[in-house]
N, C-alpha and C positions, 0 to 999 in steps of 0.2 A: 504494500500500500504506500502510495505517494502522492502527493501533490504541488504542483509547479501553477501559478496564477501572476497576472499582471494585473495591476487595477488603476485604471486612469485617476481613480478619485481617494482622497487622504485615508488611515486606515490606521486603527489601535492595535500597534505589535503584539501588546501584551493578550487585550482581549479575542486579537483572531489565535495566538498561541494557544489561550485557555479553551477556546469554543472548538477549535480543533483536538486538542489533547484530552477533551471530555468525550472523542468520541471513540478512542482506544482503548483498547482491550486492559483492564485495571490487572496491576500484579504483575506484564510480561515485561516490561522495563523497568531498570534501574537506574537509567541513567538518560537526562534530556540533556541538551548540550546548545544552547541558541546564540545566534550571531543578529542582533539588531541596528544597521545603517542608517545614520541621519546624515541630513546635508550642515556641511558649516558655510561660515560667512566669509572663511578664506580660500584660495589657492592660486599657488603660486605668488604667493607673496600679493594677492589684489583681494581688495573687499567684495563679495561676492551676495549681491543680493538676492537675486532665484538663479532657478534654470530649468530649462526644457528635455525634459529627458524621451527620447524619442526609438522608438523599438520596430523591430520587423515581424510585422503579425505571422502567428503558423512557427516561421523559422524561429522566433525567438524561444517560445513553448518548448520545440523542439530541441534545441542547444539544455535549455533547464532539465527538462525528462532527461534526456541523455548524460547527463551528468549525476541524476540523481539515481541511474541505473548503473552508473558506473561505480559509483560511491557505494550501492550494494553490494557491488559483489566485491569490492575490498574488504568491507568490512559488514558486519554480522549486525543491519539493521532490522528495528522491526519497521520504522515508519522515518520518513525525512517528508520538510514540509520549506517552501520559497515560495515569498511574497516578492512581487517587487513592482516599485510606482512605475508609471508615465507621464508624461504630461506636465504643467504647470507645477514647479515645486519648491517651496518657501524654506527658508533657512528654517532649522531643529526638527523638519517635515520628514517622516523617518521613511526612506526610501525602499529599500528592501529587511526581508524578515527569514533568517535562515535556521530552520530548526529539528535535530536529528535526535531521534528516541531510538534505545539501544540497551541492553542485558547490563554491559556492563560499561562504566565512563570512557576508557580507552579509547574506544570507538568511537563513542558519541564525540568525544571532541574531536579525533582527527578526522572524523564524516565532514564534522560541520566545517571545520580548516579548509578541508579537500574544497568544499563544495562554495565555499566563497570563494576562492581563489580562480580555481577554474572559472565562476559563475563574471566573476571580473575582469577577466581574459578571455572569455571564448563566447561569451551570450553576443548577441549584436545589439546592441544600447551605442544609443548618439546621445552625449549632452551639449547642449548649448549654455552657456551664463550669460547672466545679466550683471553686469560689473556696478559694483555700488557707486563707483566716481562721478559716473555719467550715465550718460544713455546708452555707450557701447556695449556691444553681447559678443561673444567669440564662439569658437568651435571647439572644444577641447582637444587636444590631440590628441591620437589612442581611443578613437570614436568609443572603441567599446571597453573600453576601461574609465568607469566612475567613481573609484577607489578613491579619488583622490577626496570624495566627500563622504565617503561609507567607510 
């Protein structure tokens, strides 16, 4: 069991963690392991007031599942769960939600390591900012690498 989701619109890490993790089997885990991303207000040394975070529908899905099929068979899950925003996104606005249920911790954390990493290197995610100085916005380089605010 797994789940991989994009949602255009704002979204409470903690509350989809808990509504999803009420729906697992009680007793087969011991160990949950979660990675929650917010945007900050810097990078690259510039004040950063939003930014546009921009996906490739279908293919993006597809990169998330395959990573989280991969991450099983490393390691001995029972369930791994990625949220992650689009669209219009506000400084402290928490972007993605990475979270891996497992027998024992071992696992769970280096699931969840695996799976940000990879998820920050290999999903297709474009950001754009909006520079707090002015009006200007840029392209980040490393389209698909968001890291720099997760």
């Amino acid at each position: 069991m797994m789940a991989c989701e994009i949602r255009a619109q704002p979204f409470d890490p903690w509350q989809t963690l808990a509504d999803y993790q009420g729906r697992l089997p009680p007793g087969q885990y011991g160990a949950t392991s979660v990675f929650v991303g917010t945007m900050r207000n810097m990078n690259e040394q510039r004040s950063v007031q939003a930014m546009t975070l921009e996906h490739y529908p279908g293919m993006t899905e597809k990169h998330l599942n395959t990573i989280c099929e991969e991450a099983g068979s490393r390691w001995q899950l029972l369930d791994c769960l990625i949220v992650h925003r689009t669209g219009e996104i506000s400084v402290n606005d928490p972007i993605v939600l990475v979270a891996v249920w497992s027998a024992h911790r071992g696992g769970a954390i280096e699931a969840c390591r695996f799976l940000i990493e990879e998820l920050k290197h290999r999903a297709p995610f474009w950001k754009k900012e909006r520079l707090s100085e002015s009006e200007e916005s840029r392209w980040v380089s490393g389209n698909s690498n968001y890291g720099d605010h997760a």
